[in-house]
C-alpha positions, 0 to 999 in steps of 0.5 A, a space after each residue: 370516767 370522771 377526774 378531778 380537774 387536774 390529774 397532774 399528781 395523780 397520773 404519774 402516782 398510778 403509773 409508778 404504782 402499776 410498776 409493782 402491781 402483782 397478778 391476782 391469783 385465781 384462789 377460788 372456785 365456780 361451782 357452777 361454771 367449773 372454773 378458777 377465779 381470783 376473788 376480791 381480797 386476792 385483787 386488793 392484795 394484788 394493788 393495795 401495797 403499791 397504791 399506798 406506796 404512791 400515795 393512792 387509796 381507793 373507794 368503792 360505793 354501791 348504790 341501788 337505782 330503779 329505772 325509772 322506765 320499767 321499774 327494774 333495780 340495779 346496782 350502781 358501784 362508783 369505784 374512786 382512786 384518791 390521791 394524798 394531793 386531792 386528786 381523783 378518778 372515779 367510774 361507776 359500773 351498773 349491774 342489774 340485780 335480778 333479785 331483791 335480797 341481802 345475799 343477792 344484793 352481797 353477792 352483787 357489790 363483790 361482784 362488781 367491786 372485784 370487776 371495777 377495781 380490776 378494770 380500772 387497775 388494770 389487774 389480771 388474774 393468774 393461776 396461783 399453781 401454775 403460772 409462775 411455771 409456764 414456758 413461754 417458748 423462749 419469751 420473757 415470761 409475761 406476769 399474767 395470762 392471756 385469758 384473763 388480759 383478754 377477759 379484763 379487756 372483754 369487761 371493759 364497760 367505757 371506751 375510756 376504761 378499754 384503752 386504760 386496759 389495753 394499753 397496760 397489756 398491750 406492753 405486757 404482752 409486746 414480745 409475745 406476737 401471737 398474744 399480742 394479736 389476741 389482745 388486739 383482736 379483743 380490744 377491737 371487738 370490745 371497741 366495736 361494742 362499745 361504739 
């Protein structure tokens, strides 16, 4: 992860933001897989309102990239949070592009942005049908599931990004033990990958 040389404007913008965050709703379907997910526009519609808000947009700039070693091409997607004083952060995810075509190479660049603005937001995904509903056995209802909290933390590509992950959801799921410890678990496999 890289940052303008100050964040002191910044910084608390997007903590203010996150406050009014929404969860993603899981509004399309995986033929393949046989599960639900929450496609790009449903991550943007979750974060753009409260980014703007606060002074915060945000870009996302895909670059293909050969290893020079075995040839072999890639996607390199830098996503960077701008703030209205100058201030930034920015990372760049890498994914290998298995195909060399303009649907592949499509299909790549929403891959990656839906995953990179998630990840560096802090987004999670819900069901859009059932969520709202759940009984937490008594515990102040959490705004998103424990799958895909554990599934952003699992993406988590840098050391840096697990902790802006974790954290964020460790308070979300503070008064619910047995998630908490899930997403404990997650974080330590992930930071055991990772290192």
């Amino acid at each position: 992860m890289k940052t303008s040389e100050s964040i002191l404007k910044i910084a608390p913008a997007l903590a203010a933001a996150q406050k009014n965050f929404l969860s993603a709703k899981k509004n399309n379907a995986n033929s393949h897989f046989k599960n639900k997910y929450a496609d790009l526009q449903s991550v943007i519609e979750a974060v753009k309102d409260s980014l703007c808000e606060h002074g915060i947009s945000f870009i996302q700039s895909p670059t293909e990239a050969v290893n020079p070693t075995d040839g072999d091409f890639s996607l390199r997607l830098t996503t960077t949070l701008l703030h209205t004083s100058g201030e930034w952060i920015a990372d760049t995810a890498v994914c290998p592009l298995v195909k060399r075509d303009p649907q592949a190479f499509g299909a790549a660049v929403t891959y990656l942005r839906r995953y990179c603005l998630s990840a560096m937001l802090g987004i999670y995904q819900a069901d859009s049908d059932a969520e709202e509903a759940m009984d937490r056995g008594g515990v102040e209802n959490e705004p998103f599931d424990l799958s895909s909290a554990i599934e952003s933390i699992e993406g988590s590509t840098t050391m840096e990004l697990l902790q802006a992950n974790y954290f964020p959801l460790a308070n979300v799921f503070k008064k619910n033990k047995q998630a908490s410890l899930r997403l404990a678990a997650a974080k330590d496999k992930r930071k055991g990958e990772l290192a």
